[in-house]
C-alpha positions as CSV (number, residue, x, y, z in Angstrom):
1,X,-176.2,-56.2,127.6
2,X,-175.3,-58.4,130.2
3,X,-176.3,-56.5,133.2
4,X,-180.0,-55.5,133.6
5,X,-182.1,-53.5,136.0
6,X,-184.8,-56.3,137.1
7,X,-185.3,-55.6,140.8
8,X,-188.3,-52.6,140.7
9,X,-190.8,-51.9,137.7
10,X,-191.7,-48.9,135.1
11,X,-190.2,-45.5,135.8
12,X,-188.2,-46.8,139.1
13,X,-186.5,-49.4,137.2
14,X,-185.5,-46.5,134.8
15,X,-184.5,-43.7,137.8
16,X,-182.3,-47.4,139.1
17,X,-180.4,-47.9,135.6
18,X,-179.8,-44.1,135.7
19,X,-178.3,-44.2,139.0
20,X,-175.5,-46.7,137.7
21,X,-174.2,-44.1,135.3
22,X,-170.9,-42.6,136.9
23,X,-170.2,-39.0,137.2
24,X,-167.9,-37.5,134.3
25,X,-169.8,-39.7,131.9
26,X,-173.2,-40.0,129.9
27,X,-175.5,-42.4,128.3
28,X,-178.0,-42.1,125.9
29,X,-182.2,-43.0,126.4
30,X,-181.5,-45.8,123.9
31,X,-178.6,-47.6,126.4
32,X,-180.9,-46.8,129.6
33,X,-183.7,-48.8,127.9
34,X,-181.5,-51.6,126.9
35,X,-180.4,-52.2,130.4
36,X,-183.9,-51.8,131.5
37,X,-185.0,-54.2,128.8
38,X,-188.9,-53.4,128.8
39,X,-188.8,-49.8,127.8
40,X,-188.3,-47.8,124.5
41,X,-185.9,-44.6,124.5
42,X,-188.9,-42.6,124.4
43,X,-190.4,-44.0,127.4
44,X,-187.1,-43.3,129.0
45,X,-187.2,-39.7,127.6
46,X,-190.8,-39.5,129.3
47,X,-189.3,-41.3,132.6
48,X,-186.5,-38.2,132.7
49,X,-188.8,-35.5,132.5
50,X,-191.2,-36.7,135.1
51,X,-188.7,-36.8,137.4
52,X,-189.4,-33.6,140.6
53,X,-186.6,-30.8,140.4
54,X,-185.5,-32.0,143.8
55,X,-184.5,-35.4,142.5
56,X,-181.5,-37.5,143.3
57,X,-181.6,-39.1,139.6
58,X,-178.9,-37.8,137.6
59,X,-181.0,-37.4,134.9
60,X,-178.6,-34.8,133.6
61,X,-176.1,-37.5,132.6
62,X,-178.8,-38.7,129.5
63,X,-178.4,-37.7,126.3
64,X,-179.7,-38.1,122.9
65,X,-177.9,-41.3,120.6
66,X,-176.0,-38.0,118.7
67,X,-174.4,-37.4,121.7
68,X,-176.8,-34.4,122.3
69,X,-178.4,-33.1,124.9
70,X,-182.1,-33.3,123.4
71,X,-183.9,-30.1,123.0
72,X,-187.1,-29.7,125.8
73,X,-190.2,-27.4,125.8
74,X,-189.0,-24.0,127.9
75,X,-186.7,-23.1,130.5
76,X,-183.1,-23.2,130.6
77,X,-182.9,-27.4,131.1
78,X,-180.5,-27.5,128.2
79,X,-178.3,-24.7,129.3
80,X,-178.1,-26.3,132.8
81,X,-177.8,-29.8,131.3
82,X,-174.5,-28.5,129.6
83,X,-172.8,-26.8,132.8
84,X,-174.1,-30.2,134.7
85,X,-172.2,-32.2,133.0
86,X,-168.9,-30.1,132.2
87,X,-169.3,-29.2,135.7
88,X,-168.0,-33.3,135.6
89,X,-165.3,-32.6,133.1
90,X,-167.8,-33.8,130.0
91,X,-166.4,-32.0,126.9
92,X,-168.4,-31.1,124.1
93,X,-167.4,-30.4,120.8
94,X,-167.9,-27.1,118.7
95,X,-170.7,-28.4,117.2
96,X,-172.5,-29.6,120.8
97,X,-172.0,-33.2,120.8
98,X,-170.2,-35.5,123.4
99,X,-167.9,-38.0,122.2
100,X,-169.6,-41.6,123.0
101,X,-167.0,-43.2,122.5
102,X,-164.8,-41.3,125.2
103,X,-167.4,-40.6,127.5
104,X,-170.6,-43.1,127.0
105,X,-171.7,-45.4,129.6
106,X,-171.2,-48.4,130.0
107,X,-167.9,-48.7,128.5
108,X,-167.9,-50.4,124.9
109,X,-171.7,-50.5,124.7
């Protein structure tokens, strides 16, 4: 990737790369940890779910490398994942994926 997140460290540098990802489109744990550079899509799955509900992070726009919304532990998060981001005109198809290559940030990744 040419264009990294350098300028905070651990989970803000994640919440920053995050932040970048435009409405209407979606990238995966895998991408955000690319652009971060010193984390692991895991570590970016762990960043997400610490985030507090009243959050400005659009963690919502971070999906699995599928192009599926990742299953979580209780609650509706997946339910309200999915009218997020069709909410932003992000289709899914019949079998619940996004299409990546239509709708994955950054462009051409």
């Amino acid at each position: 990737m040419s264009s990294r997140v350098t300028d905070t460290s651990g989970h803000d540098r994640i919440y920053a790369a995050v932040r970048q990802v435009p409405p209407g489109f979606v990238s995966t744990y895998g991408r955000i940890a690319d652009l971060v550079g010193a984390a692991t899509p895991r570590v970016v799955g762990f960043a997400m779910a610490a985030l507090p509900d009243e959050s400005d992070v659009p963690w919502h726009r971070i999906i699995n490398s599928r192009g599926e919304i990742s299953s979580r532990s209780g609650g509706d998060g997946e339910r309200r994942q999915r009218r997020l981001l069709e909410a932003e005109g992000v289709r899914f198809d019949r079998r619940g994926r996004v299409d990546l290559a239509e709708f994955g940030w950054p462009p051409g990744y």
